[in-house]
Structure formats: C-alpha cells, structure tokens
C-alpha positions in Angstrom: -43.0 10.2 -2.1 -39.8 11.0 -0.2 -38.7 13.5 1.4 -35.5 15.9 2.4 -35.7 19.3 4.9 -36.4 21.2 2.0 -38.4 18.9 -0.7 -41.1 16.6 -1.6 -39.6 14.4 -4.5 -40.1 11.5 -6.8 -37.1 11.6 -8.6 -36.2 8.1 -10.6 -33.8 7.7 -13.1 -32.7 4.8 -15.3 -29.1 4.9 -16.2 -27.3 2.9 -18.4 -23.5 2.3 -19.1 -21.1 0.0 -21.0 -17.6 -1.4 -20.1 -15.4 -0.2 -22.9 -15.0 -1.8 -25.8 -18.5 -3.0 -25.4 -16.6 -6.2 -23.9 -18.8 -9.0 -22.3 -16.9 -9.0 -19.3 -19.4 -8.4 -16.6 -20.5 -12.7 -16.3 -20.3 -14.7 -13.2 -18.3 -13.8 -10.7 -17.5 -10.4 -12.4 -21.0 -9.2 -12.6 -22.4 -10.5 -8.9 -19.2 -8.3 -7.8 -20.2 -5.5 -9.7 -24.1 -5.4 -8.6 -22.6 -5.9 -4.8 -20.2 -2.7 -5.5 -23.1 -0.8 -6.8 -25.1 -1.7 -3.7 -22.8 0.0 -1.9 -22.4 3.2 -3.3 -26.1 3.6 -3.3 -26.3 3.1 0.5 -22.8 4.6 1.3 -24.3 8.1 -0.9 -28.2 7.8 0.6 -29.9 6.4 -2.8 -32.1 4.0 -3.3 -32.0 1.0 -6.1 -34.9 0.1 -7.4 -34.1 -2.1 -9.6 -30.2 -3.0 -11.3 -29.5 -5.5 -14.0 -26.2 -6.5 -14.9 -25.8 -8.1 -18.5 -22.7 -9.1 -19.9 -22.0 -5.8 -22.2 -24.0 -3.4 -20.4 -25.8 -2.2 -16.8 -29.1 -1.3 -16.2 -29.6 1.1 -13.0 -33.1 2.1 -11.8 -32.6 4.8 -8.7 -34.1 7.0 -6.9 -32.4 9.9 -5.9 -33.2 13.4 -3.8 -33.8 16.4 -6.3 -30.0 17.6 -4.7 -27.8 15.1 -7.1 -27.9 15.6 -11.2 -28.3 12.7 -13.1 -24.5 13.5 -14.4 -23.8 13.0 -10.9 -25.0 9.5 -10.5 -23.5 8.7 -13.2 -20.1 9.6 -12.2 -20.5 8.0 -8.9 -21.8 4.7 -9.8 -19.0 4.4 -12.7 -16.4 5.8 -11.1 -16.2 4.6 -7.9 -17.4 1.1 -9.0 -14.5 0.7 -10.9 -12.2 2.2 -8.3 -13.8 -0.5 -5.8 -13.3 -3.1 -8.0 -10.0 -3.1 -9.3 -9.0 -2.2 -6.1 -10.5 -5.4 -4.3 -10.0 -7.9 -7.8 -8.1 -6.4 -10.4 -4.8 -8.1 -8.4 -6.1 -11.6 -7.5 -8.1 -12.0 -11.1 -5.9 -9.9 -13.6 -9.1 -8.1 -14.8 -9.9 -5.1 -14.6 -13.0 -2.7 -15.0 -13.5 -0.4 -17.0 -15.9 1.8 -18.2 -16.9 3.2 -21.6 -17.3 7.0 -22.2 -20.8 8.4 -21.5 -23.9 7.0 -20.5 -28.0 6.9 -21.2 -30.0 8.9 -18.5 -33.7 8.6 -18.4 -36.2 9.8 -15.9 -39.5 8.2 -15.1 -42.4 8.6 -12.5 -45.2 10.7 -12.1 -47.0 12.8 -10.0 -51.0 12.5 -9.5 -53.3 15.6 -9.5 -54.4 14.7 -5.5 -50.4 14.6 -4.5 -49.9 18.3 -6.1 -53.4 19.1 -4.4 -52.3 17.3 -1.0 -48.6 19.4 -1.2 -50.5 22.6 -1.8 -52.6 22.3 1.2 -50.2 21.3 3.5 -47.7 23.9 2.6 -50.8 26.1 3.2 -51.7 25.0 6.7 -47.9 25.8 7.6 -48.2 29.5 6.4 -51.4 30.0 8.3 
C-alpha cells in the first residue's frame, strides 16, 4: 500500500506500446537507452517501475502510479517524452530516430484483501472519533 495526503492506493498498471511500423528497432544499444529514458521519467514524475521489458517491436511497462494520474496519462508521458529524450540525445550522433506507434494497451492489476479494507475502515474511524 502507498500513500498520498488524500489516498490509500494500489494502483498498477501494465502498459504496452509499439514503435511505428512495428519496426524492431529497439535492440542493443537502442533499447538499454530506451529503458534508461524510461527510468527517468518514472523518477523525474514520482512513479514507480515495477517491472519494464524492452523487446525489439514492443515495450512492456509495469508501474505503479498514485490514483491522481489516468492510465492515458502514463501513457502520454512515457511515449512522449521518451521519444523527445531520445532523439534529442541520439537521433544526431546515430541517425535513428524514435518513434512511436499510435495508441497503446492499458491493463490494471492488483488487489485488495478483505483485512486491508477492514484495517482502512478502522483507522479512518479512530480519526473521526
């Protein structure tokens, strides 16, 4: 469980996105760039990764984020400014440049036990007293 001033969350989500054309283009050098990029937006915008695979067509981002931010949100972040940040720092030395398909998959996964709702109730119950 984390927490913000106003909420209790668990809040994962797996997104997944393509570079367009479905090219395999994120190998190598490319691809450890790429997972170092997305490193950084996660800490620069307060999220966690959990996990992040990057395969040659496709990533794979697991993250945890506070209830605040959409998934549509992350999404935009992560592809946006990754390829901003890249093509910024390579696109000029290696020619290449990054770019992102159109949409995106956004699934959501965790789950909440009967004795953390319990636990949140009481608490919140011993603050109103």
């Amino acid at each position: 469980m984390k927490t913000t001033w106003h909420a209790t969350y668990n809040l994962n989500y797996h997104i997944v996105w393509l570079p367009k054309c479905r090219q395999s283009a994120l190998v190598n050098e490319v691809a450890d760039r790429v997972r170092t990029i997305l490193h950084e937006i996660a800490d620069d915008k307060g999220l966690e990764i959990l996990d992040l695979t990057v395969q040659p067509d496709h990533v794979h981002l697991f993250v945890s984020s506070p209830p605040k931010h959409a998934p549509s949100l992350l999404s935009n972040w992560f592809e946006g400014i990754s390829s901003r940040k890249y093509n910024h720092r390579y696109a000029d030395h290696d020619g290449e440049k990054i770019r992102w398909a159109r949409g995106y998959y956004a699934g959501t996964a965790g789950h909440v036990s009967s004795e953390t709702v319990t636990n949140y109730i009481q608490r919140h119950e011993e603050d109103d007293s």
